[in-house]
C-alpha positions as CSV (number, residue, x, y, z in Angstrom):
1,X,222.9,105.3,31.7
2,X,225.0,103.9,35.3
3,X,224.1,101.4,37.0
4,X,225.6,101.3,40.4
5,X,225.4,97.5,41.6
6,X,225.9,95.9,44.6
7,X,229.0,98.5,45.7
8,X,230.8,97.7,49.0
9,X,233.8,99.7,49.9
10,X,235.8,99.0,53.5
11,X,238.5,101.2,54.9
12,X,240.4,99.5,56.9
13,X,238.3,96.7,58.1
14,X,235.2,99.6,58.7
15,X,232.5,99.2,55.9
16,X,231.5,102.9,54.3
17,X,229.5,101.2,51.8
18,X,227.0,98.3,52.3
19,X,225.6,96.9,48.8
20,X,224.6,100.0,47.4
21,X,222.2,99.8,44.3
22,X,220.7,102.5,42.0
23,X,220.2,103.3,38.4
24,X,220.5,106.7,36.9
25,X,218.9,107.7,34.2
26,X,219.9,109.4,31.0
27,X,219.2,113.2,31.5
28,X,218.6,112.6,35.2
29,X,219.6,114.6,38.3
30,X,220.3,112.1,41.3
31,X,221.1,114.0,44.6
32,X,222.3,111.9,47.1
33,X,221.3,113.2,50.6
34,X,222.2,112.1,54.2
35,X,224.7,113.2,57.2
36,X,228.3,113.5,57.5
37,X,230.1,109.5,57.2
38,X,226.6,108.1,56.0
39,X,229.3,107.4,52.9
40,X,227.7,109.6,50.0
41,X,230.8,111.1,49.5
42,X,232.8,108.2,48.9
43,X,230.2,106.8,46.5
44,X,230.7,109.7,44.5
45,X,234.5,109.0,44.7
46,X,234.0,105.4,43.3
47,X,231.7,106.3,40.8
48,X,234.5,109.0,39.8
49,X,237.6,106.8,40.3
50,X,238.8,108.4,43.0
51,X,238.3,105.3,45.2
52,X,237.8,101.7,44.4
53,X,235.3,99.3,45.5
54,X,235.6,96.3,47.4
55,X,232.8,94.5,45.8
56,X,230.3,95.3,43.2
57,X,230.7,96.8,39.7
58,X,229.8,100.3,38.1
59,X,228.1,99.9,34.7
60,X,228.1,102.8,31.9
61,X,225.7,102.1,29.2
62,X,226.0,98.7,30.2
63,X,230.0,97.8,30.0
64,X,232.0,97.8,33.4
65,X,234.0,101.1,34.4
66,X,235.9,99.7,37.2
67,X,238.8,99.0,35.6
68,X,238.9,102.5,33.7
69,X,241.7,104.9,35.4
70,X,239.9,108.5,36.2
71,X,241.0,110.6,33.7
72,X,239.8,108.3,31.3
73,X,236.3,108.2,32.2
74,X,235.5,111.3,30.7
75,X,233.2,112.8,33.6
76,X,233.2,116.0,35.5
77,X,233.9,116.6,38.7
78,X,232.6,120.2,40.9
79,X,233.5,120.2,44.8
80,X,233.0,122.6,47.4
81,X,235.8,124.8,47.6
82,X,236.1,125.0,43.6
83,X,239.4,124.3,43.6
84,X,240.1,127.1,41.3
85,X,243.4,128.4,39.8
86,X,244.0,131.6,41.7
87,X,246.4,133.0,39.6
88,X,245.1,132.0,36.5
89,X,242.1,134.4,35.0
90,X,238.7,133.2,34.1
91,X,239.3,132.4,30.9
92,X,242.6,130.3,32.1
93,X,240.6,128.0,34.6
94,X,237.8,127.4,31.8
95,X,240.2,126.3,29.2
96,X,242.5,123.9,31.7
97,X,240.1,120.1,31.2
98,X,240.1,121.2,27.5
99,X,244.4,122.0,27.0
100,X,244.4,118.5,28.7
101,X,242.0,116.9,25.7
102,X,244.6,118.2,23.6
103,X,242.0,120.3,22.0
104,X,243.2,123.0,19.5
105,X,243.1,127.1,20.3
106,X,240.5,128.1,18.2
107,X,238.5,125.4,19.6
108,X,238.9,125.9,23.0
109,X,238.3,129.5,22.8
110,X,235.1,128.5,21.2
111,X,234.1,126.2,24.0
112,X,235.2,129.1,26.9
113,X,232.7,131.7,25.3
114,X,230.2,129.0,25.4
115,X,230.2,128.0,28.7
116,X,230.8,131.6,30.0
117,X,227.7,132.8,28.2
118,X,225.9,129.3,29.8
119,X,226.9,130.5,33.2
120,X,226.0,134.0,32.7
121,X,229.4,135.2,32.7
122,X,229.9,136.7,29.4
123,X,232.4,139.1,29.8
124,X,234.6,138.0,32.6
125,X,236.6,135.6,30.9
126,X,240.0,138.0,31.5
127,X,239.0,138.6,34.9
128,X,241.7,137.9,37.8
129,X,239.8,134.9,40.2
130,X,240.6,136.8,43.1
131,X,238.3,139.8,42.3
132,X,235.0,137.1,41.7
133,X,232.4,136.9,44.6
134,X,231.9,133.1,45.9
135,X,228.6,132.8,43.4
136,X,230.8,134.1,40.6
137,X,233.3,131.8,41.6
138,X,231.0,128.5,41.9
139,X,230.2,129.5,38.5
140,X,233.9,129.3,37.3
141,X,233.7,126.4,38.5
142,X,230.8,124.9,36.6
143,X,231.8,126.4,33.8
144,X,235.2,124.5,34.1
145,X,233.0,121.2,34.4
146,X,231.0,121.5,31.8
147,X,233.6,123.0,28.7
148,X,234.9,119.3,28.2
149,X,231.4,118.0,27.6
150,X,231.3,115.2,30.2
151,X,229.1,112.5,30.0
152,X,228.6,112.6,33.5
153,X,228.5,115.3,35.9
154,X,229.6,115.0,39.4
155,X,228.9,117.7,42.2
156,X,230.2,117.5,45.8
157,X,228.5,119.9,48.0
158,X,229.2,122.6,45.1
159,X,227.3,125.3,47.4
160,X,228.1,124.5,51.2
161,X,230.7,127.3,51.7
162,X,228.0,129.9,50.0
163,X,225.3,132.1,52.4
164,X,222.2,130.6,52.7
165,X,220.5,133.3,50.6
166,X,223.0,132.8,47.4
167,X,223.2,128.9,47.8
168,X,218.5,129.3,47.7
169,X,219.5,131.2,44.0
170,X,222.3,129.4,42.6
171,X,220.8,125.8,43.4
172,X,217.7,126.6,41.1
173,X,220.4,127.9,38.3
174,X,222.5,124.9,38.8
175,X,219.7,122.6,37.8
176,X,218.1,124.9,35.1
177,X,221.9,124.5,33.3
178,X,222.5,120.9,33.6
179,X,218.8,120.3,32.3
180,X,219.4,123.1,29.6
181,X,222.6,121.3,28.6
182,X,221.0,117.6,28.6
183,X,223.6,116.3,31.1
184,X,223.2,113.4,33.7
185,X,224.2,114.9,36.9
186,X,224.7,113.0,40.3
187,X,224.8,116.0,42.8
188,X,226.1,115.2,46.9
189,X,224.5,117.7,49.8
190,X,223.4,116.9,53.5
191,X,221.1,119.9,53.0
192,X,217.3,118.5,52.4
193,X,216.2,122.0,51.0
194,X,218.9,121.9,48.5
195,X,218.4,118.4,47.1
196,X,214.3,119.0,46.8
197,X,215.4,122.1,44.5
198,X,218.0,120.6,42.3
199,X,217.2,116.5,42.2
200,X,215.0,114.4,39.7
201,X,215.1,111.7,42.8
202,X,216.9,111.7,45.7
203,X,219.3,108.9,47.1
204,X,218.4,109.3,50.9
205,X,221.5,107.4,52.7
206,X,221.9,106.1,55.9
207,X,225.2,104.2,57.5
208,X,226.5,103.5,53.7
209,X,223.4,101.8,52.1
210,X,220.2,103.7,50.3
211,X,217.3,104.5,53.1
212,X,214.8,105.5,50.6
213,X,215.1,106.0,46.5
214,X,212.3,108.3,45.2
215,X,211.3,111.8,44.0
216,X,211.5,114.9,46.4
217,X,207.8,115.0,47.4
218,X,207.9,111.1,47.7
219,X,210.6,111.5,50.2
220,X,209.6,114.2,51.6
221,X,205.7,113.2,51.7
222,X,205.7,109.7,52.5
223,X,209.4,109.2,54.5
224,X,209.5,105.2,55.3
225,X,211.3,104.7,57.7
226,X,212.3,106.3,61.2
227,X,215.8,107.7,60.3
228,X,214.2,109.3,57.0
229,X,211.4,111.1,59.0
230,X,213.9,112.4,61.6
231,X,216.7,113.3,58.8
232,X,214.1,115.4,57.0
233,X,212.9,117.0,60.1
234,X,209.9,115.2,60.7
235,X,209.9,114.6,64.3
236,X,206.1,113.6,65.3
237,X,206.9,109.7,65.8
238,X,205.0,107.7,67.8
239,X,205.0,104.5,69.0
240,X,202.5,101.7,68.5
241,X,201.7,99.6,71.8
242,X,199.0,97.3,69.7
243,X,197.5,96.9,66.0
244,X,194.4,95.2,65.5
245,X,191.9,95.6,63.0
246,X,193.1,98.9,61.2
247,X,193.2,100.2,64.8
248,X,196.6,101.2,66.2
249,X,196.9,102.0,69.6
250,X,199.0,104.8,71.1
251,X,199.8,106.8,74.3
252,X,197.7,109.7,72.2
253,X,194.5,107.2,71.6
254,X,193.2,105.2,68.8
255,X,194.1,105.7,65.6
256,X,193.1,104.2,62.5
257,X,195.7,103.3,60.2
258,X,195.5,100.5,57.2
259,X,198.8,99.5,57.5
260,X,200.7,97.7,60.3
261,X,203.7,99.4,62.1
262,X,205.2,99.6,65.1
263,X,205.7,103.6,64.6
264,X,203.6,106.1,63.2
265,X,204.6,109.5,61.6
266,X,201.9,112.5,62.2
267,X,203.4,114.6,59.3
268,X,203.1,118.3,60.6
269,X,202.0,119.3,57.2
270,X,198.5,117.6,58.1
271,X,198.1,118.8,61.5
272,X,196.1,121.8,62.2
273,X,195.1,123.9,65.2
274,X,191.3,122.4,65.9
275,X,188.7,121.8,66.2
276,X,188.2,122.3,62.2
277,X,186.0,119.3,61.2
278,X,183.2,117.6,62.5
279,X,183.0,115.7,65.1
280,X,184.2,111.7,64.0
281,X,185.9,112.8,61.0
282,X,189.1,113.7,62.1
283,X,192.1,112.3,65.0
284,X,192.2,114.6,67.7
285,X,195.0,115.1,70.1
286,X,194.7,117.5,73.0
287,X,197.9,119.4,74.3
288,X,199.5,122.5,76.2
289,X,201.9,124.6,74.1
290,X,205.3,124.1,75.0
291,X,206.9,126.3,72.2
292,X,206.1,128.7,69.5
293,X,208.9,130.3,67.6
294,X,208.7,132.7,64.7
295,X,210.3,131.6,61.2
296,X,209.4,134.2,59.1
297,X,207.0,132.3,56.4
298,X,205.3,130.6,59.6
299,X,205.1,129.8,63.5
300,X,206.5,126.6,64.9
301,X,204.4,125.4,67.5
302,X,204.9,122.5,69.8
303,X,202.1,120.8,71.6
304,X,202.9,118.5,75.2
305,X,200.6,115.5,75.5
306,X,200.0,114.6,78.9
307,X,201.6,111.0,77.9
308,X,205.0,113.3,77.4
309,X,204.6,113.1,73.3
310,X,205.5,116.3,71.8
311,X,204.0,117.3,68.5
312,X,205.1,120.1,66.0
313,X,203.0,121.8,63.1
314,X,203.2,125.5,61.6
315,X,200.7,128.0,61.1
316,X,200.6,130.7,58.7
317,X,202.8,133.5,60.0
318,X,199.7,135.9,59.4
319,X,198.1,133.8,61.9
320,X,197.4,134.7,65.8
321,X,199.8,131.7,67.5
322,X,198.7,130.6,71.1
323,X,200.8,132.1,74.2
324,X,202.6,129.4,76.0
325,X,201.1,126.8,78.1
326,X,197.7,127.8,76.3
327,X,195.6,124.5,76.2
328,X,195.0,123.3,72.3
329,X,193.0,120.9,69.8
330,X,195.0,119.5,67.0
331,X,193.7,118.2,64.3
332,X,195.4,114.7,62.7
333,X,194.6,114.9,59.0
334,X,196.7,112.1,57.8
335,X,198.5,109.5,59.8
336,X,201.9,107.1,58.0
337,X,202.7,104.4,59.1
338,X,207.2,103.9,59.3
339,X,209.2,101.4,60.0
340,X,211.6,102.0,63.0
């Protein structure tokens, strides 16, 4: 459906955008993840309107948008602070993108019970905006967005000013609507737990071009480079002092690996307290632990190598953890190779 194509965009001599190119599917949910200034944001704005490119094109359905003003592109925009009416009522911020359609009364009361009921907020359409919680207000909001029927829907950070524990409920919501509702959605967060929840693929961005383009367990499974791994939390990198022979070698030892690279991620997901396996089947790596700290769901251990490599995994909250300083086997289940 858009085809982003070679997009550059400069502000004032500084590139924010480095040849950025990505195809979005009918129906799809792109979430494009990375820090603050890695220039998600400001693709968004381009793709909207907002901002114009310095190179590269924008493709709907195949025929250029650049020269197309904003309010002519027919897509909907969500931020992060709503930017809501206060003193109009529900029913008043709904109806606003459809009085500027020119849409008729009748009509446009139509479309407001619609989208109300969609949002599970039948019966608030004459409610004051000032009396709404923040999760009844993002869904004013969305509401808003969707009662003109975009053809695109556009979300910047639509949940960073919630609590943690209402953004976790309203980001599985957010994508059950826009898949209910059929739409192609292109959503902007720096939070990694959001975009698995919500996305069809994430856009993982990194100093205004795409770092990796790939599904949620792809990216989060198989990260290829070093910025992805450490971005996503991943932090058991280490470095590769000599491949030969499906052998890479390391200040933890030999390790087999098919692939050449000059870094290796141990993903903590396949690291377990040992010894578990029999001897020859599995990398071991033999450390004092340096941390544990209790999330809830699990413990956070880190393990210090005696080459001054530190290594985190979890294990089950229900668990026993080690004390501190407690001498440890882990076990290396699966080793990736990155690119630095």
């Amino acid at each position: 459906m858009l085809t982003i194509h070679d997009l550059h965009v400069d502000f004032a001599g500084k590139p924010v955008l480095r040849g950025v190119n990505v195809q979005v599917g009918a129906g799809e949910i792109l979430c494009l993840l990375g820090p603050s200034g890695c220039g998600k944001t400001t693709l968004l704005r381009v793709i909207a309107g907002l901002e114009q490119a310095s190179q590269g094109d924008l493709l709907l359905d195949g025929q250029s948008i650049q020269a197309i003003p904003v309010n002519q592109r027919g897509f909907g925009l969500m931020f992060q602070d709503f930017a809501l009416f206060p003193h109009l009522t529900v029913a008043q911020n709904v109806t606003f993108g459809l009085e500027m359609q020119g849409r008729a009364a009748e009509e446009r009361q139509q479309r407001v019970r619609e989208v109300l009921q969609l949002v599970d907020l039948d019966g608030f359409a004459d409610r004051d905006i000032a009396r709404l919680s923040g999760g009844e207000r993002q869904r004013v909001a969305l509401a808003r967005s969707l009662a003109p029927r975009p053809r695109l829907l556009m979300l910047d950070e639509p949940l960073g000013s919630l609590d943690a524990a209402l953004r976790e409920q309203l980001v599985i919501e957010l994508r059950a609507i826009i898949k209910r509702v059929g739409l192609t959605a292109i959503h902007v967060t720096h939070d990694q737990r959001e975009a698995y929840a919500i996305a069809d693929r994430i856009a993982l961005m990194n100093q205004g071009r795409i770092e990796q383009l790939d599904t949620p367990a792809q990216v989060y499974q198989h990260p290829r480079t070093a910025f992805a791994a450490r971005f996503l939390g991943l932090h058991n990198l280490v470095p590769v002092t000599r491949w030969r022979d499906g052998v890479a070698e390391t200040a933890l030892g030999r390790v087999p690996v098919s692939t050449k690279s000059d870094l290796l991620l141990l993903h903590p997901d396949h690291l377990t307290l040992g010894p578990s396996r029999s001897a020859g089947e599995a990398f071991t790596v033999e450390g004092k632990v340096s941390e544990v700290t209790f999330l809830g769901e699990a413990y956070r251990l880190k393990v210090h190598h005696a080459s001054g490599i530190e290594l985190q995994l979890r294990i089950p909250a229900a668990a026993i953890p080690p004390v501190l300083g407690q001498l440890v086997t882990v076990d290396v289940g699966q080793v990736l190779p990155v690119r630095s």
